[in-house]
C-alpha positions, 0 to 999 in steps of 0.5 A: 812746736813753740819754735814755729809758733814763734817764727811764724809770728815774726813774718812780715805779711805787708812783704813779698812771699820768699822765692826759697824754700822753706822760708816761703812755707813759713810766710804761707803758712803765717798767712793761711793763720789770719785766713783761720782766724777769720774762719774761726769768727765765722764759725764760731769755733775752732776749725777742725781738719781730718786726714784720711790716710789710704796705702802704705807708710810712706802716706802715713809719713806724708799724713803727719807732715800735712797734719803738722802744717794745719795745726800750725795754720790754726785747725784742731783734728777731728776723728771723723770726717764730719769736719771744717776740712777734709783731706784725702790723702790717697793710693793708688797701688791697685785700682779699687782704691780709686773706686773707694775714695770716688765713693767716700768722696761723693758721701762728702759733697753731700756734707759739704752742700749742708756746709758750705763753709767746709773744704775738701782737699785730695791729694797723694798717689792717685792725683799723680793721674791725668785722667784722675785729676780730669775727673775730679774737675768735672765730676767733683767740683766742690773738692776745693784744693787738688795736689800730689806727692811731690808738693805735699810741703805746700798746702798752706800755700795752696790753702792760701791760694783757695781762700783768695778765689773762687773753685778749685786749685790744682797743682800737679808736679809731674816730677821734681828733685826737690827736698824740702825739710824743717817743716811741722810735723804732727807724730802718731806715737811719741816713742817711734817715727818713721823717717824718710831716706829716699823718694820715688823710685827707680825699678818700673816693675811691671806690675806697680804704678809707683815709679809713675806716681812717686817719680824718680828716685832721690835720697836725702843729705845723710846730715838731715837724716841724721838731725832728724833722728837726734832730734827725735830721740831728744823728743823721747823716740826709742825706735826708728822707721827708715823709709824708701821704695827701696832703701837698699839703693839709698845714696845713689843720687847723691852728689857723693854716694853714700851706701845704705849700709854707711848710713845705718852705721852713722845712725847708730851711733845716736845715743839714746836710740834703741831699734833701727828698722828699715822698710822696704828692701829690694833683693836685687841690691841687697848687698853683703856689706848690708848683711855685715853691717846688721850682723855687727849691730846692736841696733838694728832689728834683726828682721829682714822684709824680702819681697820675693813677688814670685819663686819662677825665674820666668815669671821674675823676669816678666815682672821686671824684678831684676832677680832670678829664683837662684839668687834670691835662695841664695840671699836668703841662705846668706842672711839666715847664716850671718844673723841665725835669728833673723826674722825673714818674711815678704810680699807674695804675688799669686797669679800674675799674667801668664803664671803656669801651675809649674811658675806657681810650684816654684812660688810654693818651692821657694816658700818651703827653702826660704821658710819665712815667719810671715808674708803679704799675699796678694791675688794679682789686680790689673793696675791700668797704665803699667806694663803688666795690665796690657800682657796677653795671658791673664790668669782664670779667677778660679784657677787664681783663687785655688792657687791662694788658697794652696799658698796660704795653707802652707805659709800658716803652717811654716809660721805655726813652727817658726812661732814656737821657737820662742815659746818659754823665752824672755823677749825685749818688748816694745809696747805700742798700745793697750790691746784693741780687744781687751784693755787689761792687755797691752801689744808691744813688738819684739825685735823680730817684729813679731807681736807679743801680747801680755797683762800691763796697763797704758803707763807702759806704752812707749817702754822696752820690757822683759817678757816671758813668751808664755804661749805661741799663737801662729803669728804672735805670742801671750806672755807675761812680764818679767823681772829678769 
């Protein structure tokens, strides 16, 4: 943070802004600060910002980099959003998320009309959408800044561009190959981080909107990756999250491939470093040398996120998953054998278009084979724009519900046994916080990823510990520390 604070002062803003990036963010990023300063007269108080953060990691991960930018323009966060600037960073996975943000976003130009001095920013998923951004423009108009996924690196630019005019900046990038690193970033935990390999995607399952949203796919240098990780280990991280829509197909875009695999192995040798997870694969390129690599390492965690989305060949097919119900038994038989304590679990998708009872049972038949510890189960939403929205053959609600419910029974009881297999054992625990309901507790992950609550106080957080498994509860476990 000091080495920015320091650039930043040495910008010259009588000169022209930089054309490369991303010394054209750093000189922005000067110039948003004088525009803070006379912000913080004005108020008379340091400008505070909120970042509300819908959907997955990957927003979470673009949330702290926006984060770092603002506090290096001079804003202090605020927990609520009764604050100077507001920043929705949004989803738009299934459509009801775009119905909340409208709504949170009305109760804020209600705020703001008390305010006038605050700013509203949207920006993610969701204003990847033409009709999206034509809403905000006309029935929105005090939201003063409007950007996607694909240009988060230049808020302070666009910040700029807001404090020298009057109305709405809108700045939509319908794709891009661009990558820009060594900018601010502001972590949530001090011992683990997410950290980028690939954007976009390139599978346009029927069902999902990312591929639209996100663009294509492109992976970054392995050289940047890794410098990222040796620098935060140097910062005190112990486990890193890598992320893509599909990590197993990183390096595809390189100038000179490289496999995911590789890159795990480089990752490995940092020193320092403890966990290596990755989020999320994607079956149709899971591949034995992958399966190798995790067996052989000491690092990385043995536990495998599977998204099956359905157990019927034919309903795959029309989900454009690229992957028949055999080959998916047949990888899950693989890892299961090479890493016997592997931790498998998935994403389960419950009466997509067309779905018979027969698809559904195959959905069932694959839960029972595969036997998996956890699963996201999701009644399947209409999503407007992709191909599955339009499909004749939409599943009744009831029909859907009952479907759900058989699916959730039969989950919670393939979890209840698998939880049981460490009862009495003594686990290595990373601790994350102190508990939520009760603070004489603190909440830590083993290596499966399985949660694990024991006594201990909030000096243990960001610590691998022993801790003797004294009681499984369905999805995670009591215990208590131990000594061994």
């Amino acid at each position: 943070m000091e080495d920015f604070n320091n650039l930043l002062k040495d910008i010259d803003l009588s000169a022209e802004a930089p054309k490369e990036e991303p010394q054209r963010q750093y000189y922005y990023m000067a110039k948003a600060r004088e525009y803070v300063k006379q912000l913080s007269k004005r108020l008379g108080h340091t400008p505070t910002c909120h970042i509300a953060t819908f959907g997955c990691q990957m927003n979470a991960r673009d949330s702290e980099k926006l984060m770092g930018i603002l506090e290096q323009i001079g804003y202090v966060a605020a927990d609520s959003e009764n604050a100077d600037f507001v920043l929705y960073n949004t989803c738009t996975v299934r459509e009801n998320a775009n119905l909340k943000v409208y709504g949170r976003l009305g109760h804020l130009g209600a705020v703001k009309r008390s305010n006038p001095d605050m700013m509203i920013g949207m920006c993610g998923c969701m204003m990847q959408e033409p009709d999206v951004v034509e809403k905000i423009r006309k029935s929105y108009r005090f939201v003063d800044v409007v950007f996607g996924t694909h240009n988060i690196y230049k808020l302070a630019e666009l910040l700029v561009s807001r404090f020298e005019s009057e109305g709405m900046i809108i700045d939509i990038w319908k794709d891009t190959d661009k990558i820009v690193e060594e900018l601010p970033n502001e972590r949530r935990f001090s011992f683990k981080q997410g950290v980028n390999i690939t954007f976009g995607c390139n599978n346009f399952c029927s069902y999902c909107i990312v591929p639209y949203v996100r663009g294509r796919e492109r992976s970054r240098e392995p050289k940047d990756i890794i410098r990222e990780i040796e620098s935060l280990v140097a910062d005190g991280v112990v486990e890193v999250m890598l992320l893509g829509q599909n990590v197993n197909s990183y390096g595809r875009s390189l100038e000179t491939p490289v496999t995911f695999a590789q890159l795990l192995q480089e990752i490995e040798k940092i020193d320092g470093l403890e966990r290596i997870r990755f989020m999320t694969p994607h079956p149709k390129d899971l591949s034995d040398e992958l399966i190798e690599v995790m067996k052989n390492s000491k690092k990385i965690c043995n536990h495998v996120h599977l998204p099956l989305q359905s157990g019927s060949s034919r309903i795959l097919k029309l989900m454009n998953r690229h992957y028949t119900k055999e080959h998916y038994l047949e990888l899950v038989e693989k890892i299961r054998r090479e890493i016997p304590d592997v931790s498998i679990t998935t994403d389960i998708i419950v009466g997509f278009p067309q779905e018979t009872e027969e698809d559904f049972l195959e959905t069932m038949d694959v839960v029972e084979k595969a036997q998996y510890e956890s699963a996201y189960t999701f009644i399947y939403s209409k999503r407007t724009g992709t191909p599955a929205a339009s499909m004749d053959g939409q599943v009744p609600e009831d029909v859907v519900k009952d479907r759900f419910d058989r699916l959730l029974e039969k989950l919670s009881g393939i979890s209840a046994k698998h939880i049981d297999k460490y009862v009495d054992t003594i686990q290595d625990v990373l601790v994350e916080s102190v508990n939520d309901h009760d603070s004489s507790l603190v909440t830590g992950r083993m290596r499966n990823n399985t949660l694990v609550h024991f006594p201990g106080e909030s000096g243990l957080v960001g610590k691998i510990v022993n801790v003797h498994l004294t009681e499984g509860k369905g999805f995670y476990y009591f215990g208590e520390l131990s000594d061994n």
